[in-house]
matplotlib code that plots the C-alpha trace (Angstrom):
import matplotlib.pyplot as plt

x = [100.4, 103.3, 102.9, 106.1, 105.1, 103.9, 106.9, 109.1, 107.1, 108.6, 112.5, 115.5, 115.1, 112.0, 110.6, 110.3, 107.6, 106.1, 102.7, 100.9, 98.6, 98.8, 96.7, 98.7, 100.8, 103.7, 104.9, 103.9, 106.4, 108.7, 108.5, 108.3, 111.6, 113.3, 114.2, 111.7, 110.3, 106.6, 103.9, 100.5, 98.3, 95.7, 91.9, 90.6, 91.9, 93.5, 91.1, 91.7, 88.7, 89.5, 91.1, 92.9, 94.2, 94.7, 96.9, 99.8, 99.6, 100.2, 103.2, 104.5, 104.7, 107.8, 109.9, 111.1, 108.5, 105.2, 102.2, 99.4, 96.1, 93.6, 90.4, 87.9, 86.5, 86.1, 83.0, 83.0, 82.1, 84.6, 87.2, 86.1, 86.4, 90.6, 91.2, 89.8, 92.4, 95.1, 95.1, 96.9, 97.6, 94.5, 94.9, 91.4, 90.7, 88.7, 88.5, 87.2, 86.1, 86.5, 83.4, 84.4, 87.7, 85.8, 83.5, 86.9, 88.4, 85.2, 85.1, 88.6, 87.3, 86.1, 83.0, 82.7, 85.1, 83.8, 81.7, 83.7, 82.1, 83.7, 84.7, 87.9, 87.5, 87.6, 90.6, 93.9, 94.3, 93.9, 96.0, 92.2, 91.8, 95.2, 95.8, 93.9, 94.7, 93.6, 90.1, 92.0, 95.1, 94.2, 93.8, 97.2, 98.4, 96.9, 97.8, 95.0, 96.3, 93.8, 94.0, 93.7, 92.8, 90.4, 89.7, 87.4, 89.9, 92.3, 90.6, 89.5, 93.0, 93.4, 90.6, 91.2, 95.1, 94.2, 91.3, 92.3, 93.2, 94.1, 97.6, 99.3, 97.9, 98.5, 98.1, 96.6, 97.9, 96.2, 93.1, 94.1, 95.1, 91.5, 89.7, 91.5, 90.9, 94.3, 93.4, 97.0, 99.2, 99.9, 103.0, 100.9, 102.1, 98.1, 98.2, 101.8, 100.9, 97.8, 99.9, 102.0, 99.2, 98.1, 102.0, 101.8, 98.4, 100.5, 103.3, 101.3, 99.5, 102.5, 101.6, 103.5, 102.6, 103.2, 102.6, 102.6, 105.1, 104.4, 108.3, 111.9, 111.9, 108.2, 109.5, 112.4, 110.9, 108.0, 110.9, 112.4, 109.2, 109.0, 107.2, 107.7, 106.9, 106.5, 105.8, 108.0, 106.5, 104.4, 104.7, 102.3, 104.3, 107.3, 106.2, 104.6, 107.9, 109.8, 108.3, 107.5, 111.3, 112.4, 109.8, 111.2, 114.6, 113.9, 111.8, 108.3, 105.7, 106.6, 102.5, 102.4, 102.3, 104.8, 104.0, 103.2, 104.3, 101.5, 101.0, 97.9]
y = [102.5, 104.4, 106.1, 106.6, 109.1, 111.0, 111.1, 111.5, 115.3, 116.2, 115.5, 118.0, 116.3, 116.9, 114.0, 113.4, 111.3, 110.0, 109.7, 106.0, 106.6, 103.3, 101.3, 97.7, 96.5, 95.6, 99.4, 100.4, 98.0, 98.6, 102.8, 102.5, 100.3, 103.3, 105.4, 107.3, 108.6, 108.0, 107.5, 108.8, 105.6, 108.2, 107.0, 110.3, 110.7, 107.1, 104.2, 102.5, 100.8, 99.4, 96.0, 97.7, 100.1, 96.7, 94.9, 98.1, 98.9, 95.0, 95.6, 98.7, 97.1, 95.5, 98.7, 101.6, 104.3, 105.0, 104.8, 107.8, 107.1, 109.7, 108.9, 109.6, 111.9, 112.9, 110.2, 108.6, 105.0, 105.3, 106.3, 103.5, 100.9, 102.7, 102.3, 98.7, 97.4, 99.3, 102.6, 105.0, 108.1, 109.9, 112.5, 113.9, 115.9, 119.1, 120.4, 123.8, 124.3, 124.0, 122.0, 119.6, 119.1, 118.3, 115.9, 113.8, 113.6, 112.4, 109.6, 108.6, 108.2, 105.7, 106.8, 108.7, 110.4, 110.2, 108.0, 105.4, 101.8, 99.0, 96.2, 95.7, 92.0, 91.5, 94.5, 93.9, 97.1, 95.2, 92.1, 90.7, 91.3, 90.2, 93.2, 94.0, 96.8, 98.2, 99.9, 102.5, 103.0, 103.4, 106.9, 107.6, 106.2, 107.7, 111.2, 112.8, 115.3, 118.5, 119.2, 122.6, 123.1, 125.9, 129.5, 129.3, 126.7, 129.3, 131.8, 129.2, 128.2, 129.1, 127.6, 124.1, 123.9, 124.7, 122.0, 118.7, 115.6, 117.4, 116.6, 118.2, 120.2, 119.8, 122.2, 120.9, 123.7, 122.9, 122.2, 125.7, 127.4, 126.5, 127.9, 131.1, 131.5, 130.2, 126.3, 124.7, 127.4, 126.3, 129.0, 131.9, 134.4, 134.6, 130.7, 131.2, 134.1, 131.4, 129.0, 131.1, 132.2, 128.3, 127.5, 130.6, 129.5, 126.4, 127.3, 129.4, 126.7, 124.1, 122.1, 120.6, 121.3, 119.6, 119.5, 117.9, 119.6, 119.8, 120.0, 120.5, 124.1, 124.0, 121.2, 123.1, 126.5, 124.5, 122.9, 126.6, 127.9, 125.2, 122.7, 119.3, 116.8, 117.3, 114.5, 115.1, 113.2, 110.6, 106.8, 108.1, 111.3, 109.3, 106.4, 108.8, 110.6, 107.7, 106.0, 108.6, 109.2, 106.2, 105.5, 109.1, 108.2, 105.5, 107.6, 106.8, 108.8, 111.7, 112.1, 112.8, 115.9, 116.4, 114.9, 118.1, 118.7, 118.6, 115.2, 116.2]
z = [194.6, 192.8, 189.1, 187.6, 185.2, 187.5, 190.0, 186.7, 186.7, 189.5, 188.5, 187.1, 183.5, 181.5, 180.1, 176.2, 174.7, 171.4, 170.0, 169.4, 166.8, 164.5, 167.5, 167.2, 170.3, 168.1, 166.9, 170.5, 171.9, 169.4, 169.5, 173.4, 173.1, 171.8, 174.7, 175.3, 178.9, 178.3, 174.7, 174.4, 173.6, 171.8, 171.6, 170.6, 167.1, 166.9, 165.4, 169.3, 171.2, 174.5, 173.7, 171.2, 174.0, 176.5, 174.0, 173.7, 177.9, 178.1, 175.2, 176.8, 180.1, 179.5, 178.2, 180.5, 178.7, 181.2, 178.9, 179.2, 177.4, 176.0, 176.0, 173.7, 175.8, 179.5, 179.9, 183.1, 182.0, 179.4, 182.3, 184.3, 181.9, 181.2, 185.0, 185.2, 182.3, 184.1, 183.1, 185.6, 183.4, 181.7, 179.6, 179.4, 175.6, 175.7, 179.4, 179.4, 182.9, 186.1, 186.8, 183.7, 185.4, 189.1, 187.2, 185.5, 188.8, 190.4, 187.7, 188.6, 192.2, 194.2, 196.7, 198.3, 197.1, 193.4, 191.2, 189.9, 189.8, 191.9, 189.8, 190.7, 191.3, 187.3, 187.3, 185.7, 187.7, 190.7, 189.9, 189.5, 193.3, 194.4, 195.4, 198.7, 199.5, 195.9, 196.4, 199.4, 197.5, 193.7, 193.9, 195.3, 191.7, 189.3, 187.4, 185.8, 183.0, 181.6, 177.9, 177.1, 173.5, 173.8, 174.3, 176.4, 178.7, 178.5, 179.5, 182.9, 183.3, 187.0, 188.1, 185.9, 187.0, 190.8, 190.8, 193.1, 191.5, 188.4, 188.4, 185.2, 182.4, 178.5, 175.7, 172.6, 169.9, 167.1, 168.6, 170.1, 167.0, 165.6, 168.2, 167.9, 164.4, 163.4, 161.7, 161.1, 162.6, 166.3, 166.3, 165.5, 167.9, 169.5, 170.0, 171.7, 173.7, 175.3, 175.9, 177.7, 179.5, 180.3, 181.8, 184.0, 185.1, 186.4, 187.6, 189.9, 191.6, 191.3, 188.2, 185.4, 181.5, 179.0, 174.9, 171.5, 169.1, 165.9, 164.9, 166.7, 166.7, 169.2, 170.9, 171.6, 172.7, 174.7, 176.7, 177.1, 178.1, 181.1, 179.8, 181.9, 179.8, 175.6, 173.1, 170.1, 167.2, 166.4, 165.1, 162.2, 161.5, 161.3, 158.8, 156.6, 156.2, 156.1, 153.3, 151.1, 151.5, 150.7, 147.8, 146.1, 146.6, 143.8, 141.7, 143.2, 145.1, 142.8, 142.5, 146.7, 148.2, 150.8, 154.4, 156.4, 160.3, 161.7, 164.0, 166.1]

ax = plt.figure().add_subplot(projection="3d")
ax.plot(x, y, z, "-o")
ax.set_aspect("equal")
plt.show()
């Protein structure tokens, strides 16, 4: 099995994504139509459950953007039940060691290699066992991504980036910026001096980072910085602005305060 996002990582070009956050298949479809190289179906901070997640993997599908899902969490029935409906790119919130990041991979894993459950006769992940060869070759397709949002991840980096199967890593700023003692300002210089810290940790050992930008100008310098793959707004960020725009350009919404950046 091939993962697309995942060889993508490894081009000249870094890729440029977009947040889902409105949970419908019909704005997925439409904001994966634009152009963009992969979208973050988000089930952490998104109201998404899994059929929700199903329907927009089964929009995306016919667009040229790769879909990455993140979970709720790191559980590993949760992760099971993402692979099953044809999940291949995880992007796992909150890992802050290296033992967390040994446990994800194991869920991702069939035995003995890890703990995931065989139920791949009812997959759409296997073609609903059309594919035979499915059970020895999933692995080989999937790209499991590490969030780093904390300081106590940061200060584990090495050992999260250089665990196997963990494929690429991701810094979460704002989930960053609060656990540093800097709620809402992801380009604090401490924040930026830890992410700095998490994309040396990976270039060391080989792996791609990537990140969430809050606005152009951290989109800009997280690209400059290395960063592989960034996500550069959000479906939600972009509707807000939009229609408070367009509602004050004919004298409405004067009562609304202004949409911030922030699209964590």
């Amino acid at each position: 099995m091939t993962n697309r996002f995942k060889d993508r990582l490894g081009s000249a070009d870094a890729q440029i994504g977009l947040w889902l956050g409105l949970a419908n298949p019909y704005t997925a479809e439409l904001c994966a139509s634009a152009g963009f190289d992969w979208v973050v179906v988000d089930g952490e901070h998104a109201p998404n459950d899994l059929r929700s997640i199903l329907a927009q993997l089964q929009a995306i599908a016919g667009t040229s953007a790769e879909p990455v899902v993140r979970p709720l969490s790191g559980d590993a029935n949760l992760i099971k039940q993402l692979l099953d409906i044809g999940t291949q790119t995880l992007l796992i919130p909150m890992v802050e060691t290296e033992d967390h990041a040994r446990q994800v991979v194991a869920a991702t894993r069939y035995p003995p290699a890890g703990i995931r459950g065989v139920g791949s006769a009812l997959a759409r992940a296997s073609g609903w066992n059309r594919q035979p060869a499915y059970l020895e070759t999933a692995m080989h397709g999937l790209c499991i991504i590490a969030q780093i949002e904390t300081a106590a991840a940061v200060q584990n980096v090495q050992e999260i980036a250089a665990t196997d199967g963990i494929d690429a890593l991701f810094v979460g700023l704002s989930d960053l910026a609060a656990s540093l003692g800097h709620l809402g300002k992801p380009d604090h210089p401490t924040v930026q001096s830890a992410f700095e810290t998490v994309v040396a940790a990976a270039n060391e050992v080989g792996k791609p980072v990537g990140t969430l930008a809050a606005n152009e100008v951290i989109a800009r310098r997280a690209l400059n910085a290395g960063c592989r793959f960034v996500s550069v707004g959000s479906d939600v960020g972009l509707l807000a602005k939009a229609t408070t725009s367009l509602a004050r350009a004919f004298g409405r919404s004067e009562q609304v305060s202004s949409v911030g950046t922030s699209i964590y």
